[in-house]
C-alpha positions in Angstrom: 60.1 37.2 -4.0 61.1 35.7 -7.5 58.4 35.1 -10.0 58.5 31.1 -9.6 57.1 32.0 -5.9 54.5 34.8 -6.4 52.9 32.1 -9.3 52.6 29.1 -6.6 51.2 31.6 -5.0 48.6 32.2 -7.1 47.6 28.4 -8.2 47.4 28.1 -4.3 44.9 31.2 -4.6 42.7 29.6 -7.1 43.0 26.4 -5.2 41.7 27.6 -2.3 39.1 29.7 -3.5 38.0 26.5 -5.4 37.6 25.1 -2.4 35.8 27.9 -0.7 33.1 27.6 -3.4 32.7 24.2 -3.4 32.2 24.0 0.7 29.8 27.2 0.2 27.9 25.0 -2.6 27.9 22.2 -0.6 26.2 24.2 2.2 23.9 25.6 0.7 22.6 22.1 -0.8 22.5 20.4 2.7 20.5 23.9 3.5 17.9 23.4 1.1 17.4 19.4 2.0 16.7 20.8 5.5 13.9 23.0 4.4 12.9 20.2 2.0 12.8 18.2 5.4 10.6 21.0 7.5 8.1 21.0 4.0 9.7 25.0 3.4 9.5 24.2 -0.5 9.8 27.8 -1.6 12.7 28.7 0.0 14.6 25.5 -0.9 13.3 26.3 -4.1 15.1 29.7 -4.4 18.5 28.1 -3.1 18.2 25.2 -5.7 18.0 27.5 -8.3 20.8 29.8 -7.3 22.9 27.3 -6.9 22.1 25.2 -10.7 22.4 28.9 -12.3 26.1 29.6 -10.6 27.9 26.2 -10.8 28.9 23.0 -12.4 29.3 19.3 -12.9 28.2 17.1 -9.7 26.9 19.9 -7.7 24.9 21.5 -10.5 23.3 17.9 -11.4 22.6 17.2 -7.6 20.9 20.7 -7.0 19.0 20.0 -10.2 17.5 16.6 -9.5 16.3 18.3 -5.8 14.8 20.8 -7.7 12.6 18.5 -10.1 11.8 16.7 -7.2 9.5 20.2 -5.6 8.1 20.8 -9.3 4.2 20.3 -9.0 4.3 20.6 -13.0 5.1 17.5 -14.7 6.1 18.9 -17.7 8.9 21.0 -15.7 9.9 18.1 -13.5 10.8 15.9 -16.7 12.4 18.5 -18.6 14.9 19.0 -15.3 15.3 15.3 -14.8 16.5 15.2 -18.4 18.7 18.1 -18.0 20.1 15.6 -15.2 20.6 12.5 -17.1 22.1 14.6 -20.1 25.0 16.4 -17.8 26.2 13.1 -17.0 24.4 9.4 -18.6 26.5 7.6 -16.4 26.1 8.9 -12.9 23.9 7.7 -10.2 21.9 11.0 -10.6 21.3 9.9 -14.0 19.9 6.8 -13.2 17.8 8.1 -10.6 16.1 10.2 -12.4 15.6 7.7 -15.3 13.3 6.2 -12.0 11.5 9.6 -11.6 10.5 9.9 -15.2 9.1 6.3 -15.0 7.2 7.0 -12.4 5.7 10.1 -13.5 4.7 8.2 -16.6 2.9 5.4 -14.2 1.3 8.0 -11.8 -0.1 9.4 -15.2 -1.3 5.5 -16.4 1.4 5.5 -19.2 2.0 2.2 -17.9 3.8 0.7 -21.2 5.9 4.2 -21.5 7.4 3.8 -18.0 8.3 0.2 -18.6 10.1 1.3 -21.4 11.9 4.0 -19.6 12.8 1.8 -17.5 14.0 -1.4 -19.6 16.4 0.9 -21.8 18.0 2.7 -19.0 18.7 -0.8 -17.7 17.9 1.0 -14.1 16.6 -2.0 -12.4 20.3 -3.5 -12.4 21.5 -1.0 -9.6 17.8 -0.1 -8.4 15.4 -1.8 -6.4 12.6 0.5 -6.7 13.3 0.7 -10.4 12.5 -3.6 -10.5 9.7 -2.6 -8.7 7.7 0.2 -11.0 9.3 -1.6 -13.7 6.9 -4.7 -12.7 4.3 -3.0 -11.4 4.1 -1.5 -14.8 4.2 -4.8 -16.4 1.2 -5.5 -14.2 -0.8 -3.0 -14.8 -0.9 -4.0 -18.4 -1.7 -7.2 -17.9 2.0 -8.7 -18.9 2.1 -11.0 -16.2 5.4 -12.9 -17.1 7.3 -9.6 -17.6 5.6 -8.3 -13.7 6.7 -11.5 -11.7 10.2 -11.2 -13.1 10.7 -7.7 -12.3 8.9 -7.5 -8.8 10.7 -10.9 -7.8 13.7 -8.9 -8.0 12.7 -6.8 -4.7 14.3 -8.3 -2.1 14.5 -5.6 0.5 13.6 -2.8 1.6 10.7 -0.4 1.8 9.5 -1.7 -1.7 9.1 -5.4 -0.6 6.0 -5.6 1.3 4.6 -4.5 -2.0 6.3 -6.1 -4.3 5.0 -9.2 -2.9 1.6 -8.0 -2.3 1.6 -7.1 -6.1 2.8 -10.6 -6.7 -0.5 -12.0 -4.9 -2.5 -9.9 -7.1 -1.2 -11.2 -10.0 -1.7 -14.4 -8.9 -5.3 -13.5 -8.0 -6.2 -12.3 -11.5 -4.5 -14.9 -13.0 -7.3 -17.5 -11.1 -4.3 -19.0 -9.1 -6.7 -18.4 -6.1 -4.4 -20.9 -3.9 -1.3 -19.3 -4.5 -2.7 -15.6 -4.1 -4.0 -17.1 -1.1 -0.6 -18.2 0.3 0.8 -14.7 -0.2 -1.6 -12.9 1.5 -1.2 -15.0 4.2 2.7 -14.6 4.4 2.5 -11.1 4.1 -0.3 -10.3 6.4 1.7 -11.9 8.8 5.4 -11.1 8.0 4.6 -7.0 7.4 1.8 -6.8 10.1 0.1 -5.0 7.0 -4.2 -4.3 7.0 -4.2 -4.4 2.9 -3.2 -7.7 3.0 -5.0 -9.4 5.6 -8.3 -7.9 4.0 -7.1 -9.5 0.6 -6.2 -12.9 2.4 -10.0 -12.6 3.4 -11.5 -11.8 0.0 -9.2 -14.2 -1.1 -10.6 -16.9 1.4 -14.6 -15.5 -0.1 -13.7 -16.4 -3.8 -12.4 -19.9 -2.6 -16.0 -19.9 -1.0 -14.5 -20.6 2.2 -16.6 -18.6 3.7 -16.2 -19.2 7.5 -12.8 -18.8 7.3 -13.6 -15.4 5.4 -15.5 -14.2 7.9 -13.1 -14.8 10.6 -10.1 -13.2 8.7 -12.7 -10.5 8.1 -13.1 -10.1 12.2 -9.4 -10.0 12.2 -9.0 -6.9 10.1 -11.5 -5.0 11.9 -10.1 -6.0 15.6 -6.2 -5.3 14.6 -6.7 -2.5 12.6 -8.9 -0.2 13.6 -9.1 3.5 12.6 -7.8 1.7 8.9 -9.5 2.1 5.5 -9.5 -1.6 5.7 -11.1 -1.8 8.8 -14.1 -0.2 7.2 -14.5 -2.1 4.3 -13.9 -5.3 6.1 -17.2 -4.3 8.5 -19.0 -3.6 5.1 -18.1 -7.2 4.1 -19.1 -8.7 7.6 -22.3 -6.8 7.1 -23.1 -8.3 4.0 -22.1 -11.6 4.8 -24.7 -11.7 7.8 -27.5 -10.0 5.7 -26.6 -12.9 3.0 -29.0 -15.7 4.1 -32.0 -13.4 5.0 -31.5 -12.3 1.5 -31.8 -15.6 -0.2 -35.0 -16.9 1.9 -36.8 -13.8 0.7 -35.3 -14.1 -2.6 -38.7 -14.8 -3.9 -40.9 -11.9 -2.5 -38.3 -9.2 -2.3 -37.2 -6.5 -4.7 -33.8 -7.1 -4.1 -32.1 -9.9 -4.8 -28.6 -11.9 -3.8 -25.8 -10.2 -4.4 -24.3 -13.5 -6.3 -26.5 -13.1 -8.8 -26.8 -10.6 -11.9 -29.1 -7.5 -12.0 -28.9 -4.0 -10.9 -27.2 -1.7 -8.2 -27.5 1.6 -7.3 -23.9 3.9 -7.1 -23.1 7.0 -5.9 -19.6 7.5 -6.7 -16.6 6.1 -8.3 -13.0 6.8 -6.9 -9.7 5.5 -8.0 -8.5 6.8 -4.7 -9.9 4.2 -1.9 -9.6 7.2 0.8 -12.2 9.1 -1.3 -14.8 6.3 -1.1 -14.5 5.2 1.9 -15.5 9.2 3.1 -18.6 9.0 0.7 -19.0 5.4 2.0 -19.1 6.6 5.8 -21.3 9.6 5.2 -23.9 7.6 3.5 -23.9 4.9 5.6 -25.6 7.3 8.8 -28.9 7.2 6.8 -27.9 4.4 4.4 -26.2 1.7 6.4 -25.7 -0.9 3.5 -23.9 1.3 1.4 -21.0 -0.6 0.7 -17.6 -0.1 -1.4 -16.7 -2.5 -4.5 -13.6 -2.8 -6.0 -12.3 -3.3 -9.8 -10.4 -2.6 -12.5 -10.7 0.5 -15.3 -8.8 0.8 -18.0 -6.1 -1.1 -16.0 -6.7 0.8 -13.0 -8.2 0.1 -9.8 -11.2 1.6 -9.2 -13.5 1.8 -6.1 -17.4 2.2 -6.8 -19.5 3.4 -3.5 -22.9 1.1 -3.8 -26.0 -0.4 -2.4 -28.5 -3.0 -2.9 -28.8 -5.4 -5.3 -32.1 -5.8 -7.7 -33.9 -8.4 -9.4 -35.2 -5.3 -12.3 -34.1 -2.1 -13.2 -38.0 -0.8 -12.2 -37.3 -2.4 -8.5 -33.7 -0.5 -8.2 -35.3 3.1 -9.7 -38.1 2.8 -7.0 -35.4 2.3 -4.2 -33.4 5.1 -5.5 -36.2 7.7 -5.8 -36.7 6.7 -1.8 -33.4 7.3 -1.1 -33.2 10.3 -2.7 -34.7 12.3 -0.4 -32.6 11.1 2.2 -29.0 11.6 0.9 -27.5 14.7 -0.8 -25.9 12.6 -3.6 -26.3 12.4 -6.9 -27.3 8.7 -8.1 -27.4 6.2 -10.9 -28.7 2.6 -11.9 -26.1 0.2 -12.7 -26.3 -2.5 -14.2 -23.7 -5.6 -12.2 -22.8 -8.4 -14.7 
């Protein structure tokens, strides 16, 4: 065998050992998505990291963006996802990870942060869920002009029953009560979704329509049981009923209507609803007008378990010493503005 021969040989050696190694890497990626899949995080874990210590370029980045994705620790996760973006600016993986950072900026309420994250990576060009955090960002600092642009830009997918949703809240806090209105509707109705059929109704209350409230109200709670909404829309339906009784003893009664100022006693305030809505239901077996209001704090919603409303502060303290020996809770006076 001349020399020429043996060396084609051995490029055809290297070649196919290349190969070898790049099926084995490839393996062992689609291995550790399948324990991602069945929630076996350490073990995918382990094979992430073997795999990002032993090889390069695509397969490295791709078994380094996985592995960001199982960090629990923030400051791990973005150090990885930029380790990502810096192996290669232009890739998809790069981009995709310009999302992740984003959104672990809005999950922490850096909110003006991950819209700048977002606007210089340019990610919503190639990205609906980028538009999307992009806007909701906007949103939830109050840049309303900025918000519609971005979230009209989700057009599909799993992001657009939000997106639009999100745009009816805007609408809402922007006093466009007819045009929030409209959106609920179309959503409640398009995306079979609770959320929005119990803003549609709270929409319909603020319009004062107030028969038509209640009977979108009824609707949450017969579509929807066993849903968060559910409950809060029989707390509303509650309220509503007790309403009128409240204003004919308006003048004898410690408490007063709930449309007008004074004081409130709360138990808790959540910015998860699903944490409310537990306190909510175990108060409400010795407590049965506890109720659950929703706001805004420090641009983030916020959802304060409640009950009664009170002419005076001295009115609301006697309540709450009463019910204080009847719930395990701590308590305090608020005053409602």
């Amino acid at each position: 065998m001349n020399h020429r021969a043996i060396a084609t040989l051995g490029v055809l050696g290297v070649i196919l050992a290349t190969g070898l190694a790049s099926s084995a890497t490839a393996a062992s990626i689609l291995s550790a998505k399948r324990d991602i899949a069945r929630l076996r995080y350490d073990l995918a874990e382990s094979k992430l990291v073997d795999i990002a210590r032993t090889v390069t370029g695509e397969r490295r980045q791709e078994a380094l963006y996985l592995l960001a994705g199982l960090k629990s620790s923030v400051s791990e996760a973005e150090i990885i996802y930029q380790e990502v973006i810096r192996l290669d600016p232009a890739s998809e993986l790069a981009d995709a990870s310009q999302v992740e950072l984003a959104k672990i900026q809005y999950a922490l309420g850096n909110y003006g942060k991950a819209f700048r994250i977002l606007e210089s990576s340019q990610a919503c060009g190639s990205s609906e869920e980028a538009c999307f955090f992009q806007g909701m960002s906007a949103a939830m600092s109050k840049s309303y002009p900025d918000a519609r642009a971005f979230l009209q830009r989700v057009r599909r997918g799993k992001y657009r029953p939000w997106a639009y949703l999100s745009l009816a809240e805007i609408e809402m806090n922007s006093n466009n009560t007819d045009e929030a209105c409209r959106k609920y509707r179309a959503i409640a109705r398009t995306a079979i979704s609770p959320t929005a059929m119990y803003r549609y109704a709270e929409c319909l209350e603020k319009q004062g329509r107030t028969r038509d409230a209640r009977e979108a109200f009824e609707e949450v709670v017969d579509e929807f049981r066993n849903t968060p909404e559910a409950l809060l829309a029989a707390q509303k339906l509650e309220l509503m009923n007790e309403r009128p009784q409240r204003r004919e003893a308006a003048a004898t009664s410690e408490e007063q209507d709930p449309l007008s100022a004074g004081y409130t006693i709360q138990f808790g305030a959540f910015h998860d609803r699903t944490n409310a809505i537990k306190m909510a239901a175990a108060l409400k077996r010795v407590l049965p007008g506890v109720r659950i209001d929703r706001g805004l704090l420090n641009n983030r919603e916020i959802h304060r378990v409640r009950y009664g409303y009170f002419q005076t502060k001295e009115a609301a303290e006697k309540r709450a010493d009463r019910i204080a020996s009847k719930v395990d809770e701590e308590l305090s006076i608020i005053p409602l503005p």
